[in-house]
C-alpha positions as CSV (number, residue, x, y, z in Angstrom):
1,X,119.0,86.1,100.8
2,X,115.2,86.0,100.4
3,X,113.3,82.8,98.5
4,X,109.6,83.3,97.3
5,X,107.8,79.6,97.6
6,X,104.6,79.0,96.7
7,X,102.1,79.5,94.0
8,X,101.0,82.7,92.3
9,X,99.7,84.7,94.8
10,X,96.4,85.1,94.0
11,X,94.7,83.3,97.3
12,X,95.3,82.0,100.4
13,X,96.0,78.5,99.0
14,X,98.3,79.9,96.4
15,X,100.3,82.1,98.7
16,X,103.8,83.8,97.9
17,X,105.6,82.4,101.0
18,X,108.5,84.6,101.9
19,X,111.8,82.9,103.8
20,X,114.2,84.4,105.1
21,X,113.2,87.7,106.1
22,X,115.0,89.0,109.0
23,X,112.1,91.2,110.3
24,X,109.2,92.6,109.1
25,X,110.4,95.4,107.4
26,X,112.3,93.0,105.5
27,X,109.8,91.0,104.6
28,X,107.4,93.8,103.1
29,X,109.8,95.1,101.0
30,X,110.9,91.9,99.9
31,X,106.7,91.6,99.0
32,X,106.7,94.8,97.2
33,X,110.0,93.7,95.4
34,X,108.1,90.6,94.0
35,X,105.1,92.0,92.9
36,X,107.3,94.5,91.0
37,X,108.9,91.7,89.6
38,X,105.6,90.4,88.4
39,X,103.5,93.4,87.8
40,X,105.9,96.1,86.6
41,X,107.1,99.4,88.8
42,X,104.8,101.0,91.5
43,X,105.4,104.2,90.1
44,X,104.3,103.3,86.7
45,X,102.4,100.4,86.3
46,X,100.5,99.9,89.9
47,X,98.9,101.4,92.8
48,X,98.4,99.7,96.0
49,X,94.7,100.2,97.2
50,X,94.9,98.4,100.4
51,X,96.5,96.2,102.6
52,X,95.9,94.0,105.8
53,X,97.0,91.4,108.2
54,X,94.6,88.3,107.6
55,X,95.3,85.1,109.6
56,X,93.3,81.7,109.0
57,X,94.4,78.6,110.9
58,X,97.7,79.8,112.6
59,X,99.0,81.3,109.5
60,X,99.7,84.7,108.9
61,X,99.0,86.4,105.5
62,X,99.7,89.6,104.2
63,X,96.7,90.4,101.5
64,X,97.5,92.9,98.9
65,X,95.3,94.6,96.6
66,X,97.0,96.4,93.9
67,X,94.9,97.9,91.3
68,X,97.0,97.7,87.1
69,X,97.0,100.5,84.7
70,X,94.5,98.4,82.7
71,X,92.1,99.1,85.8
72,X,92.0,95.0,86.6
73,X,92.4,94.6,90.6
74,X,94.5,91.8,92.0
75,X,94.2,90.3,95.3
76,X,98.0,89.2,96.3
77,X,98.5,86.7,99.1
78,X,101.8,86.7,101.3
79,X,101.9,84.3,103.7
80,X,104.5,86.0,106.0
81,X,104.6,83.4,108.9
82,X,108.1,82.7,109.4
83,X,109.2,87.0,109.9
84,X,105.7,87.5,111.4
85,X,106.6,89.6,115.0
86,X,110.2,89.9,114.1
């Protein structure tokens, strides 16, 4: 069962954190699952523009930037850590 911790998402300090993920794949889906929770369907309502590997001080991020119908961008901060190499 996977548990989002954290804030909001929208920096490092703020980070979704993800536990228990069993591997990465996991773990991304269980990212895309919570910013449809937040933001609507992918399909519909949100298009991923980019998305990297960012680490700062030993822990592992996955940034996000998804852009909304509305044309706002987001910047959405995983911090994927624990199912990081998995």
């Amino acid at each position: 069962m996977m548990i989002y911790k954290g804030g909001n998402g929208l920096n490092p300090n703020e980070a979704v954190t993800i536990i228990g993920a069993t591997d990465e794949l996991e773990g991304i889906d269980s990212e895309f699952i919570w910013i449809e929770e937040k933001y609507g369907d992918q399909d519909n309502d949100w298009e991923l523009i980019d998305q990297k590997l960012v680490e700062v001080e030993g822990i592992k991020y996955d940034q996000l930037r998804i852009k909304l119908l509305n044309g706002e961008i987001k910047e959405i901060w995983f911090d994927i850590t624990e199912f990081y190499g998995k």
